[in-house]
C-alpha positions as CSV (number, residue, x, y, z in Angstrom):
1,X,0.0,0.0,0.0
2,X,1.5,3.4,-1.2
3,X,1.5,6.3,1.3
4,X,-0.7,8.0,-1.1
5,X,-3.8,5.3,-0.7
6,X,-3.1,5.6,2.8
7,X,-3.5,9.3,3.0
8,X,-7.0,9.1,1.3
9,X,-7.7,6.7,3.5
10,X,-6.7,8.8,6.5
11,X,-9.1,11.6,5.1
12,X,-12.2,9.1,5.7
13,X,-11.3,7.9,9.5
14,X,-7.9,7.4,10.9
15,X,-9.3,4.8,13.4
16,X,-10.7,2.8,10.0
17,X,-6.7,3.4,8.7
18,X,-5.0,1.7,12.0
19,X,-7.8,-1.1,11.6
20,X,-6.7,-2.0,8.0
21,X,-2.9,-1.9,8.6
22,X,-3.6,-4.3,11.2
23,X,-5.6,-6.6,9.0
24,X,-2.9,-6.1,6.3
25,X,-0.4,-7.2,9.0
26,X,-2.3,-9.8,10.4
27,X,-2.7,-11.1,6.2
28,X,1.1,-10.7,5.7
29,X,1.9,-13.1,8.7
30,X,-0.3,-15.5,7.8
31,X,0.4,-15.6,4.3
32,X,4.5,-15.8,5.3
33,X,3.6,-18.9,8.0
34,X,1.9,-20.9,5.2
């Protein structure tokens, strides 16, 4: 995710910004274990 996407995102909610990083995160990791 660019820094761009993630400052549009940041213009809807920040909260909704921290919750998709961590979903993205969360995604990454599992994607790396299997």
């Amino acid at each position: 995710m660019t820094d761009k996407e993630l400052l549009s995102l940041e213009r809807i909610r920040p909260s909704d910004v921290d919750q998709i990083r961590a979903e993205l995160s969360r995604l990454e990791c599992e994607g790396m274990v299997q």
